[in-house]
Backbone as a chain_set.jsonl record, in Angstrom:
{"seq": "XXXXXXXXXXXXXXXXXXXXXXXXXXXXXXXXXXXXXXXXXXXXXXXXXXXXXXXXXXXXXXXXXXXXXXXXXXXXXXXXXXXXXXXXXXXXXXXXXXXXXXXXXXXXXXXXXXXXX", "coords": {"N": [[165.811, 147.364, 279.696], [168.228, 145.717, 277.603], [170.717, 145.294, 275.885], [173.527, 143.511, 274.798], [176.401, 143.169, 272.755], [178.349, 141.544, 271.127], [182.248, 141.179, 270.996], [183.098, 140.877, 268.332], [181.557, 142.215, 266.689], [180.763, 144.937, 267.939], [182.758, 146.891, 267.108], [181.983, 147.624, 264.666], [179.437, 148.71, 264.984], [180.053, 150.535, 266.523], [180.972, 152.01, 265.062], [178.838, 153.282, 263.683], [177.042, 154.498, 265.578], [178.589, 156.875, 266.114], [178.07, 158.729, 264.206], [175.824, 158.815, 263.44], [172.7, 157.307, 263.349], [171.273, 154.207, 265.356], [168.554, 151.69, 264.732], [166.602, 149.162, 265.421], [164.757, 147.105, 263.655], [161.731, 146.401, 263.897], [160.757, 144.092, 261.066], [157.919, 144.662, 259.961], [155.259, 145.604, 258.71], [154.534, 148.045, 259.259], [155.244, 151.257, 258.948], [158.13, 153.875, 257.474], [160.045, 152.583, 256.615], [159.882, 149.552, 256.21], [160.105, 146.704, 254.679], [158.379, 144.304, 254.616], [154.809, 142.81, 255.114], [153.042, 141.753, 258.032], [152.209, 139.278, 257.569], [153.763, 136.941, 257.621], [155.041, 134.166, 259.686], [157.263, 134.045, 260.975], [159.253, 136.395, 262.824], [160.867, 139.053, 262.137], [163.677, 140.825, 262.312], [166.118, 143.905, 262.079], [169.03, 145.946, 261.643], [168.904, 148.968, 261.207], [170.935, 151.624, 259.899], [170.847, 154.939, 260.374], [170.597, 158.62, 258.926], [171.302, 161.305, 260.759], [168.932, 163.238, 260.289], [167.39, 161.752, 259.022], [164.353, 160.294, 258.739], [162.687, 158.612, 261.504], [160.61, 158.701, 263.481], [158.844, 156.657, 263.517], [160.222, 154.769, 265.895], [160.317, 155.078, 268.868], [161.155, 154.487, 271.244], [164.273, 153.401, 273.357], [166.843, 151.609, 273.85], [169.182, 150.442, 275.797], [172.885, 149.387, 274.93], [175.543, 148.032, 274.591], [177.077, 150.088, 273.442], [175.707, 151.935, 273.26], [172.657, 153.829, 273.087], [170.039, 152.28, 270.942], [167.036, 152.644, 269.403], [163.682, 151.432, 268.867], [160.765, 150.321, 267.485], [157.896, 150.45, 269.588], [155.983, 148.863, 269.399], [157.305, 146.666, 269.004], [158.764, 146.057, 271.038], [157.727, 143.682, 272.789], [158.442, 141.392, 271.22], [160.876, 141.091, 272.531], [163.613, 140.735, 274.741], [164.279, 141.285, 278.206], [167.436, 141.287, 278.672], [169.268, 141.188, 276.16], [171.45, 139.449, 273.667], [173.212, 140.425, 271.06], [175.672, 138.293, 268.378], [177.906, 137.026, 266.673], [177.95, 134.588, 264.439], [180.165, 132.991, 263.211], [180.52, 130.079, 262.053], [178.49, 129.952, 260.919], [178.245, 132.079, 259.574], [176.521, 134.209, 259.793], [174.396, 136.939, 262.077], [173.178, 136.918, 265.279], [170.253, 137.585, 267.116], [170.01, 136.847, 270.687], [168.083, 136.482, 273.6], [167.158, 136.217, 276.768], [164.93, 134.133, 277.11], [165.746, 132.377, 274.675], [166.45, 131.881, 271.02], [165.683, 135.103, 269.43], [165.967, 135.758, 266.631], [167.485, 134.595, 264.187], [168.856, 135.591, 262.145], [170.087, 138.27, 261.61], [169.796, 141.357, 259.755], [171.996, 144.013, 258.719], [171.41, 146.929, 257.979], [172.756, 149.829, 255.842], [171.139, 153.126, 256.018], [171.859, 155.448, 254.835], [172.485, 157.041, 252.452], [170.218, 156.638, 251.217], [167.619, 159.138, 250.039]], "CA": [[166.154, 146.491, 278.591], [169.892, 145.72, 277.658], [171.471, 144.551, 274.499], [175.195, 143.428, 274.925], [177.105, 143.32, 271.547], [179.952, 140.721, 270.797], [183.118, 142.102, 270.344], [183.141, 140.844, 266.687], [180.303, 143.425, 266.109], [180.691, 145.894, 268.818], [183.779, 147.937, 266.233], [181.226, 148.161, 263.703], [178.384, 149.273, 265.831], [180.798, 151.802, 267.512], [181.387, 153.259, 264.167], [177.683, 153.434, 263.136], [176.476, 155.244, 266.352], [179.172, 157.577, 266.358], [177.853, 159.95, 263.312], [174.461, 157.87, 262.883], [171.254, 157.087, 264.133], [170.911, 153.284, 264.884], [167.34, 151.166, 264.823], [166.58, 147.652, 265.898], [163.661, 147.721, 263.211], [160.745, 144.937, 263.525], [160.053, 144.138, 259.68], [156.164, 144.472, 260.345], [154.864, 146.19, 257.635], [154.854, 149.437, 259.807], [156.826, 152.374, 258.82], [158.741, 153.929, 256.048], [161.868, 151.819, 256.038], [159.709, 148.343, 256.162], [159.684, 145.446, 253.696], [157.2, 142.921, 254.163], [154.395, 142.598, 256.38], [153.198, 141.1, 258.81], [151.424, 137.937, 257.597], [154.605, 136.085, 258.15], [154.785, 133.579, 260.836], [158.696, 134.552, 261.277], [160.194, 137.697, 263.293], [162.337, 139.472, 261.619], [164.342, 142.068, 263.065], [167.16, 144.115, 261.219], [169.141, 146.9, 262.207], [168.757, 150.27, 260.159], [171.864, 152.742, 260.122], [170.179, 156.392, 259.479], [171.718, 159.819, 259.167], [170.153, 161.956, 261.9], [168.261, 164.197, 259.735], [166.36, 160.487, 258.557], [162.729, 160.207, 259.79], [162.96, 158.154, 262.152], [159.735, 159.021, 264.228], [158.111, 154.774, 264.247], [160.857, 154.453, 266.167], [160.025, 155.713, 270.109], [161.535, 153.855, 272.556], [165.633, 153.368, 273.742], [167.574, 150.535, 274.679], [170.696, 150.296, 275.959], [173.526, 148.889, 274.619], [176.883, 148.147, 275.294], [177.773, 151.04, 272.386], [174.716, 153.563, 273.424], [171.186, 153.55, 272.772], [169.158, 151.968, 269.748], [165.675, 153.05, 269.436], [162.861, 150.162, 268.508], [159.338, 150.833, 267.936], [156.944, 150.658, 271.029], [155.255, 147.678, 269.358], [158.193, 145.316, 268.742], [158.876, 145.571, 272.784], [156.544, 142.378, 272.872], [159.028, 140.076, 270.516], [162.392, 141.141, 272.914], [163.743, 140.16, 276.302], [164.889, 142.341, 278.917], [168.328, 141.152, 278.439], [169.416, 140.549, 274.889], [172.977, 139.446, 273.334], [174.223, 139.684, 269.428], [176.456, 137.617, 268.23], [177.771, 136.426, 265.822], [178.214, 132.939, 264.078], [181.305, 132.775, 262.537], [180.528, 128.786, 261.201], [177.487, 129.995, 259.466], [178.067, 133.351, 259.093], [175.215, 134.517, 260.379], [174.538, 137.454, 263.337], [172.311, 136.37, 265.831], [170.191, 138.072, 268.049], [169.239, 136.2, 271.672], [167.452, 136.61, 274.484], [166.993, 135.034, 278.031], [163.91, 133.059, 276.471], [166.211, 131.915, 273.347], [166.893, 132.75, 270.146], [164.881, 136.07, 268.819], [166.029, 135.714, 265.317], [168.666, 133.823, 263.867], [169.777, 136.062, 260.927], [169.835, 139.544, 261.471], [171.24, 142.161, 258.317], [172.819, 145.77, 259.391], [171.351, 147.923, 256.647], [172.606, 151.357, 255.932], [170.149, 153.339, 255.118], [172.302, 157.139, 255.404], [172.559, 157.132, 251.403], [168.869, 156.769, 250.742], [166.777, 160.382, 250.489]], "C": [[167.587, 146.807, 278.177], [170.168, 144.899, 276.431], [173.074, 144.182, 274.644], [175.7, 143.121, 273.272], [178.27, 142.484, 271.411], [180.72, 141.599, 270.174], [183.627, 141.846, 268.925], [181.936, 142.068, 266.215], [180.658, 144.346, 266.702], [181.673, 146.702, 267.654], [182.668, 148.592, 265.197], [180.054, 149.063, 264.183], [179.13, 150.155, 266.32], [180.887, 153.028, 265.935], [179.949, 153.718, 263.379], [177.451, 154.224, 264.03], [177.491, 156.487, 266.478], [178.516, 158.891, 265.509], [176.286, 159.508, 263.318], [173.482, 157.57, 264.23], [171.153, 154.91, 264.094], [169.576, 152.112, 265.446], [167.503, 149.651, 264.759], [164.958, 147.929, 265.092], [163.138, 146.406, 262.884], [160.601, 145.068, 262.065], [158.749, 143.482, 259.653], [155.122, 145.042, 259.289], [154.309, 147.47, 258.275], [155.646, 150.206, 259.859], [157.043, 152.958, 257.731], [159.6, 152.835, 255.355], [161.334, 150.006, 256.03], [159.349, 147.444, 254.573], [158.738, 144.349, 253.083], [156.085, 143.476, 255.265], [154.25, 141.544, 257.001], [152.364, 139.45, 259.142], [152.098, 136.796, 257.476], [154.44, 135.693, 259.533], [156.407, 133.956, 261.758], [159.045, 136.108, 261.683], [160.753, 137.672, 262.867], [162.285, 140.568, 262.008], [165.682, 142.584, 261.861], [167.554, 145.492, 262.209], [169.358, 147.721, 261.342], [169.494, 151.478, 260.475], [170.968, 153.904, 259.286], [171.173, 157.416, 259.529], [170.664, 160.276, 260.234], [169.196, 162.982, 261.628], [167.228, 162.814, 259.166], [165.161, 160.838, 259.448], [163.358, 158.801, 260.599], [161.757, 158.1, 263.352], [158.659, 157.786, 264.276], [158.678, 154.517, 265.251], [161.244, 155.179, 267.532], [161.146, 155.535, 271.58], [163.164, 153.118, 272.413], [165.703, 152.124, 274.055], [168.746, 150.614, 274.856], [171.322, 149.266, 275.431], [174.862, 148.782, 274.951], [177.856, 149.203, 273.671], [176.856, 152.001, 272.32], [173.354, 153.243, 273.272], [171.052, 153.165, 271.18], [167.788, 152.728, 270.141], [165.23, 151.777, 268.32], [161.388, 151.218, 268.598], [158.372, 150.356, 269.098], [156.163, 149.308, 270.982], [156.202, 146.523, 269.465], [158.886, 144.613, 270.028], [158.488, 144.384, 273.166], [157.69, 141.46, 272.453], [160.505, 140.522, 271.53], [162.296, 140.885, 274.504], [163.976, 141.726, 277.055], [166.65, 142.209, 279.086], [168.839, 140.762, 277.295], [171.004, 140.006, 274.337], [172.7, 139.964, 271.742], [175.276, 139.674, 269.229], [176.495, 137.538, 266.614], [178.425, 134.534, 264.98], [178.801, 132.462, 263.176], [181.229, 131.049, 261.322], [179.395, 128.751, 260.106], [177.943, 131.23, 258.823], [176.918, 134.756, 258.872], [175.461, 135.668, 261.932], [173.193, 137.182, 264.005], [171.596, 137.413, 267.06], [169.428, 136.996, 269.428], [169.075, 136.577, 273.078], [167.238, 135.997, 275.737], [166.146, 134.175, 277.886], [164.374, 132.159, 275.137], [166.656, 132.572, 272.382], [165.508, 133.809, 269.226], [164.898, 136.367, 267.493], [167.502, 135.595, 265.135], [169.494, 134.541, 262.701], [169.53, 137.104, 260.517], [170.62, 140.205, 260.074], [171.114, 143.564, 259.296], [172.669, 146.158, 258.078], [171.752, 149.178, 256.191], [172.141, 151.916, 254.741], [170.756, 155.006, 254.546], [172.117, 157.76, 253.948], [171.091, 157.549, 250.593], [168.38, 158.309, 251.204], [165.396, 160.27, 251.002]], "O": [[168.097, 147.914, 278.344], [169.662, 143.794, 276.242], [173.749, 145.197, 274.474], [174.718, 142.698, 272.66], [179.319, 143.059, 271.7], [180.447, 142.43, 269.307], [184.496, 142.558, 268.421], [181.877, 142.552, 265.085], [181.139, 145.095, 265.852], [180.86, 147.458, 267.124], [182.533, 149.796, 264.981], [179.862, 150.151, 263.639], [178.304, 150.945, 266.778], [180.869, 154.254, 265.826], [180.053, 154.53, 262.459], [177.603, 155.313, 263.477], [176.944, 157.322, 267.199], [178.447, 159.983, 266.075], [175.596, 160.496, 263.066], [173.55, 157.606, 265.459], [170.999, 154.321, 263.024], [169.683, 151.708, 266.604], [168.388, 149.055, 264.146], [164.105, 148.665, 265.589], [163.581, 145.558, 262.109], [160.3, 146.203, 261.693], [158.456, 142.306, 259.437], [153.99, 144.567, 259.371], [153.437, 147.979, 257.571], [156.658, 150.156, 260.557], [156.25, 152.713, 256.823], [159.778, 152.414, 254.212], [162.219, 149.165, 255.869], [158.507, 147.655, 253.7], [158.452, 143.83, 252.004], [156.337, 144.347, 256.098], [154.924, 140.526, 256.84], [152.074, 138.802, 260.148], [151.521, 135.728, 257.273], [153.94, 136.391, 260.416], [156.508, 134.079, 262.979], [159.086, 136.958, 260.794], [161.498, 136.7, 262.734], [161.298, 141.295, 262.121], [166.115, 141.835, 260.985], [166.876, 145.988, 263.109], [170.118, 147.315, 260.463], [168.976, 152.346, 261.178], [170.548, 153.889, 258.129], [172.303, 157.286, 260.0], [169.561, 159.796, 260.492], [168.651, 163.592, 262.548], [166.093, 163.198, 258.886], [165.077, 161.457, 260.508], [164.341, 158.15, 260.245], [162.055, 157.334, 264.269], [157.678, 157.897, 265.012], [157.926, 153.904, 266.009], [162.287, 155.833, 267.552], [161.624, 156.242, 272.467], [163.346, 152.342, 271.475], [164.738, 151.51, 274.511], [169.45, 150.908, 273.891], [170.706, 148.206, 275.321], [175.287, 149.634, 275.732], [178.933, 148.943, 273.135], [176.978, 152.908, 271.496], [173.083, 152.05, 273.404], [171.794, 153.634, 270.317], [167.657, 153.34, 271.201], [165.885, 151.289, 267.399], [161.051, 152.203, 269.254], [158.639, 149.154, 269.11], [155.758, 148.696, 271.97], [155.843, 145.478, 270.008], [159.329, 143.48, 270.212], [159.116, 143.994, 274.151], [158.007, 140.655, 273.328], [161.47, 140.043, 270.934], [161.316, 140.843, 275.247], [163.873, 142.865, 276.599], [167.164, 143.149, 279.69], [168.93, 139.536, 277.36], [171.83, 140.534, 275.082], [171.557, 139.669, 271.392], [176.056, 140.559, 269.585], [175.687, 137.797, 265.722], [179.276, 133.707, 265.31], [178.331, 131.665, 262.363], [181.717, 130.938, 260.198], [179.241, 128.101, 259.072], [177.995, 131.343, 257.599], [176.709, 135.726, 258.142], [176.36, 135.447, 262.744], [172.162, 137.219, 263.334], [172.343, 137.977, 267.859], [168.373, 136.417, 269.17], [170.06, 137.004, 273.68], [167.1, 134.792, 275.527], [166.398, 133.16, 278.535], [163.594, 131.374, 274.599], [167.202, 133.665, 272.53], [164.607, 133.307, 268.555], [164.044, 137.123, 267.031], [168.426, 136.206, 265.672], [170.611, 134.151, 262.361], [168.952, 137.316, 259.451], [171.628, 139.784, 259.508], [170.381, 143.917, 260.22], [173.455, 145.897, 257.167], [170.734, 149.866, 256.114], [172.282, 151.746, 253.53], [169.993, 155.672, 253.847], [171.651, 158.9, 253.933], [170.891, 158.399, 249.725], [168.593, 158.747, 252.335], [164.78, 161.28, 251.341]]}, "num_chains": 1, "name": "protein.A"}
């Protein structure tokens, strides 16, 4: 599995993985760091900047990226491709994540979480 990164994102993402931990985190209602569950009909995905001392242990399984590994949980493998892009969408303003099957969610947020205890 492969994530490529537009180079409108890729700077920011370079400077998150450099000191930081960063998560491609289904919002499923599994976890610490989740929001809603999962009796939405809508995927949502987000990505969750940690410090490296964060728990982080929902969160099993690597992907490559074109700026290093993410880690995803083991379940959310199901909603992603084996090739992924994000982008972003300068006319909405929107970052996008997509997939060789389409689009996987149209309006990702980059949360950092490094602040939170």
């Amino acid at each position: 599995m492969y994530l490529e990164i537009s180079e409108e994102l890729k700077e920011k993402f370079e400077d998150y993985v450099k000191d930081s931990v960063v998560v491609l985190d289904l919002d499923d209602g599994v976890g610490k760091y989740t929001r809603v569950g999962f009796c939405s009909l809508n995927i949502s995905f987000r990505f969750l900047v940690l410090r490296e001392d964060q728990d982080r242990s929902d969160y099993q399984t690597p992907i490559e990226s074109t700026v290093g590994e993410i880690l995803v949980k083991d379940h959310s493998m199901m909603h992603l491709d084996d090739k992924m892009q994000l982008v972003f969408d300068k006319q909405r303003g929107l970052t996008k994540l997509k997939g060789t099957s389409g689009l996987i969610d149209g309006n990702i947020q980059i949360i950092d979480l490094r602040e939170q205890k």
